[in-house]
N, C-alpha and C positions, 0 to 999 in steps of 0.2 A: 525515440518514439515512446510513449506512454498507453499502456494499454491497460484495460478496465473489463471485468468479467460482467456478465449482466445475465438476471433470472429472475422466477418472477412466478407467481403461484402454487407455493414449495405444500402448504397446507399442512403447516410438520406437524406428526404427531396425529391427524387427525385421517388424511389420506396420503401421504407420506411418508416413511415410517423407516425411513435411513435414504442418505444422499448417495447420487450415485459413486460409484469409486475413481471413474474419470476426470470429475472436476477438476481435481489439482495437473493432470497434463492437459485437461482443456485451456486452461487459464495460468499456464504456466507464466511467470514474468510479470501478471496482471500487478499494478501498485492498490487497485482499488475495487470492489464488487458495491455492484450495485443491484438493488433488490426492490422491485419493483410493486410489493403489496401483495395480501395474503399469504401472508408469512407464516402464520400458523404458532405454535409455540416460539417462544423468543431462542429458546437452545440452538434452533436452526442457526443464528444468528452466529453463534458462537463457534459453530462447530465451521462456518466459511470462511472465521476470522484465521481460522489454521492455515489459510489460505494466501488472506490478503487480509486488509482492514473493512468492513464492511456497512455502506450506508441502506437506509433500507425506510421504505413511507411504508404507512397500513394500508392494508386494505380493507373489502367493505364483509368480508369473511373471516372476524379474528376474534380470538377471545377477548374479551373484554380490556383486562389490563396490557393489552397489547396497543389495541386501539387508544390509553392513554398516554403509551409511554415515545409511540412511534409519532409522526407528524404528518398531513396528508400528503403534503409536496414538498421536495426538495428542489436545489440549482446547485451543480457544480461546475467549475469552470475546470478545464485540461488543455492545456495550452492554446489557451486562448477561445477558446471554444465552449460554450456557453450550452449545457446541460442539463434538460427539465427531466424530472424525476415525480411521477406518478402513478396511483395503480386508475385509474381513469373514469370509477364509479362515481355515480353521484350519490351524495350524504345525505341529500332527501331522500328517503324508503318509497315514498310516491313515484318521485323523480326515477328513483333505478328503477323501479316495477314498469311506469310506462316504457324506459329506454328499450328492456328486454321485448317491445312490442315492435319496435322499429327495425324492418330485417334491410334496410337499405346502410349501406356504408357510407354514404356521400355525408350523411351528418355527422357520425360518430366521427369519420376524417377530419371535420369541419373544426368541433367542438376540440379536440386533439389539438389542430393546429394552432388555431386561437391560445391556447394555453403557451405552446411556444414563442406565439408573437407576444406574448405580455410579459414574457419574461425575458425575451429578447437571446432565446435559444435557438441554436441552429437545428438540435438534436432532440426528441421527445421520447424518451423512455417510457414506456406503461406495459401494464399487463391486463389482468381480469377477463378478458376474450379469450383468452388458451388458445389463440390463434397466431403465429408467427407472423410478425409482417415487416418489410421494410420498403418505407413507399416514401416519396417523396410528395406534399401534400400545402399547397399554400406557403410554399417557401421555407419548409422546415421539414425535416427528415425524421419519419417516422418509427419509432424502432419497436417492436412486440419481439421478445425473447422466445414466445411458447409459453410451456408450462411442464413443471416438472411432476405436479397431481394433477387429477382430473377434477372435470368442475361440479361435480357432483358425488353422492357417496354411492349412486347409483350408475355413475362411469367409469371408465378406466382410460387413461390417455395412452393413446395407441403409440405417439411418438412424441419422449419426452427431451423437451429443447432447452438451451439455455445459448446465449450468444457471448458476441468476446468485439469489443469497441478499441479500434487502435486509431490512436492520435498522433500523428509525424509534430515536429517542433517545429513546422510548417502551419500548421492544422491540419491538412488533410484528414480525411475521416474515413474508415473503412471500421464495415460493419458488415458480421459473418455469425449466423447460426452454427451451433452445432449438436448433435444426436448425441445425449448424454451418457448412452447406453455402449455406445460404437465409439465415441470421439471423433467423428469424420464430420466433415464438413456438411450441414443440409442445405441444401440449393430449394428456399421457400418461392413457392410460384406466385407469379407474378400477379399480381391481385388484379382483378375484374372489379371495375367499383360498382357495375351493373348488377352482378351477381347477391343471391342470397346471400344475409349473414350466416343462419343458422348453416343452410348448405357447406358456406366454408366450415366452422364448426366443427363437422362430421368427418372431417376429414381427418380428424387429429385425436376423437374420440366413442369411444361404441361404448353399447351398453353391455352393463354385468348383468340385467334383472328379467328373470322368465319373462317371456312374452305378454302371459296370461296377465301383469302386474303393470305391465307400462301405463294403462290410463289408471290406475289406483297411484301411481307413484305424481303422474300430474295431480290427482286431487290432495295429496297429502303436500304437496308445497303450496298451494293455496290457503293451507289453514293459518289459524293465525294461535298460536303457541303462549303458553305462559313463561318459556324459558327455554330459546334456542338451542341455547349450547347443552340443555338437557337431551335433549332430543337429537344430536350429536354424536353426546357421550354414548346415548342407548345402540347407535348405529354403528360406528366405528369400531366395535370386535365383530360383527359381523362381517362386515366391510373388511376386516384384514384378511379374515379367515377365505373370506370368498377370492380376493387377490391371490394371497399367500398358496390356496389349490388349486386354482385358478377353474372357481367351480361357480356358474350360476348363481344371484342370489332368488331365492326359492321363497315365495308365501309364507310359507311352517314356519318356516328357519325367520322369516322378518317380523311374524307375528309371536314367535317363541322367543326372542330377544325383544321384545317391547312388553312381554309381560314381564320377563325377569327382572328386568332391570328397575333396579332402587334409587336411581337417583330422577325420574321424570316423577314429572307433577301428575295427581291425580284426571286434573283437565286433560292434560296432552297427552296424557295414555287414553283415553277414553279416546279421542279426538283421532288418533290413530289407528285403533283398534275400530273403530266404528267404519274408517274407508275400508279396514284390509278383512274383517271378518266378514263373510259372504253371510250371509243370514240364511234361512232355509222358508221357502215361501210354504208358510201355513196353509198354503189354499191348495195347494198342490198335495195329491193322496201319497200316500207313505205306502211301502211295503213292509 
């Protein structure tokens, strides 16, 4: 039997910030890891290779020279058995902005399977939903890992997965989640294709950000940025700090880190500071 580790939205370095310690007895035996996109810093890459040997596509959340050096899709074959390897976003920014509109799964499955049939895989690896799945779908079997960060700097993932692919010298194929945290086996339910996406979603992640901030935090992803990964860099010591104490992210504290910080563009601090600073209504009397 041949077996292969599989994960997949690690976002190293930026919301994950060391691998769990279980890996290597989850994936004991494994010859191969496979990484599914959103990788985050390439080190991650490095440090699973302690592991196994490690393949890995980009995804549509990576630094830059990541996204040059990684490829979008892969195919590996494992005894006979023929393995698509992608993180599942589409490269059009149009294209991913409207997908995030569509809360029905019957396409996303769709589009998924399709990719399988063209490649002429039994098996379709992706991630980017932080959503565990394993469904069978158009003739080719589904696999989401989970996710080991959250999909935002404003979440936390409540339960962080990674799966494990074993291949008999037969084929047979068996595919198994497991709780990165625990090493025990996750038994992911059984998917409702009726059901909302974002619904399923929720189940795998909560927010870190006051209450008072949640429609400020939708308006600041609609803006349109001089330099993403600026505005990143400006978040992610917050964002550890608040994991790390496992404390609320606070107004003060998100407006007092986007002033400090020296590496955002003049535009995108403004741009920022304009949703999160409450203005004080002139017209209203003062005491």
């Amino acid at each position: 039997m041949t077996s292969i580790g599989i994960l997949s939205d690690t976002h190293y370095q930026d919301r994950l910030f060391g691998l769990p310690a279980r890996l290597a007895r989850i994936w004991a035996g494994v010859s191969l890891i496979l990484h599914a996109g959103d990788v985050g810093e390439l080190s991650v890459l490095d440090e699973l290779s302690r592991i196994a040997p490690v393949t890995a596509v980009t995804g549509n959340d990576e630094p830059a020279y990541v996204k040059q050096v990684l490829p979008l899709q892969q195919v590996v074959t494992v005894n006979g058995k023929r393995i698509a390897l992608l993180h599942s976003h589409f490269t059009d920014p149009e294209q991913e902005r409207a997908s995030r509109h569509e809360h029905r799964w019957t396409p996303k499955l769709d589009r998924l399977a399709a990719v399988g049939q063209a490649a002429g895989a039994s098996v379709v690896v992706y991630g980017h939903t932080h959503i565990p799945m394993c469904a069978e779908h158009g003739g080719v079997t589904l696999f989401n890992p989970g996710a080991l960060a959250a999909g935002s700097y404003f979440t936390k993932q409540k339960l962080m997965l990674v799966g494990r692919l074993d291949v008999t010298a037969e084929g047979a194929v068996t595919l198994t989640h497991f709780d990165a945290a625990t090493g025990l086996v996750f038994k992911v339910p059984t998917l409702d294709t009726r059901s909302d996406f974002n619904l399923s979603a929720q189940q795998y992640q909560t927010s870190i950000v006051e209450p008072s901030l949640l429609a400020d935090i939708d308006a600041m992803r609609k803006v349109t940025y001089d330099d993403m990964r600026g505005v990143v860099a400006a978040l992610v010591p917050l964002y550890r700090r608040c994991l790390t104490e496992d404390v609320p992210m606070r107004r003060p504290d998100l407006i007092a880190a986007i002033e400090a910080d020296r590496v955002l563009s003049a535009h995108d601090r403004a741009a920022l500071l304009a949703v999160l600073v409450r203005k004080v209504d002139e017209t209203q009397p003062h005491l």
